[in-house]
DODREN-608692 format. One line per field, with one value per residue (C-alpha): residue number from 1; x, y, z. Coordinates in steps of 0.001 Angstrom, whole numbers, plus 500000, padded with zeros to 6 digits. Layout:
REM DODREN-608692
nr: c(NUM,...)
px: c(X,...)
py: c(Y,...)
pz: c(Z,...)
END
This chain:
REM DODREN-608692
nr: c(1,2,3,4,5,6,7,8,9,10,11,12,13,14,15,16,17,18,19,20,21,22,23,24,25,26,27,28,29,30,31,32,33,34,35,36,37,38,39,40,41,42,43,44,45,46,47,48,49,50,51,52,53,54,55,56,57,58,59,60,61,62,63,64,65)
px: c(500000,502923,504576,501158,500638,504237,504090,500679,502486,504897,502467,500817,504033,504929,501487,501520,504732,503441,500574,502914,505232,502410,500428,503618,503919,500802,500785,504173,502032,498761,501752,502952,499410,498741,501508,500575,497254,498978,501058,497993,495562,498753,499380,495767,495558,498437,496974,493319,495600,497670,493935,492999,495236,495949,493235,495863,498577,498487,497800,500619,503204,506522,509638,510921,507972)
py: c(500000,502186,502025,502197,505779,507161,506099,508341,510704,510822,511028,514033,515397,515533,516099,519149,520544,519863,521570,524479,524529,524487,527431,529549,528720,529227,532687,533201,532613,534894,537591,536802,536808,540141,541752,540531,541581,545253,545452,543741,546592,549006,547452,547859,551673,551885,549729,552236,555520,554415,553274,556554,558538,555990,558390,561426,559283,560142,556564,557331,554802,554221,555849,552560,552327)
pz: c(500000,500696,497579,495626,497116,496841,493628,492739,494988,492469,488980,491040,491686,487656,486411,488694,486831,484121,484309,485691,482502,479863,481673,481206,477961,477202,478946,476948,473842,475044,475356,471789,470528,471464,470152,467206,466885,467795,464597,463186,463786,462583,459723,458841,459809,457411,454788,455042,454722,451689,449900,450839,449442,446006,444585,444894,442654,439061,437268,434359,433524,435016,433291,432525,429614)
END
């Protein structure tokens, strides 16, 4: 009986850092996540001022024609 509950002891032991290490990495990854959807929602600013102002750009060809 001993050895039966060191050894579950022991699982609960490793499951616990386990479940330690993947909630870092998955707060690494949350951390990640939102700095993408930062440049995200600048890229698309940028992306919304350049189609705005495509309508002051002559259309005419490029001198290499």
């Amino acid at each position: 009986m001993d050895d039966r509950l060191i050894e579950i002891e022991t699982k609960l032991a490793y499951l616990e850092d386990m479940v330690t290490t993947l909630n870092d990495l998955v707060a690494e990854q949350q951390k990640h996540i939102d700095q993408l959807e930062i440049k995200k929602a600048l890229l698309e600013e940028q992306i919304e001022i350049l189609l705005e102002n495509q309508e002051d750009i002559p259309q005419r060809r490029p001198p290499h024609y």
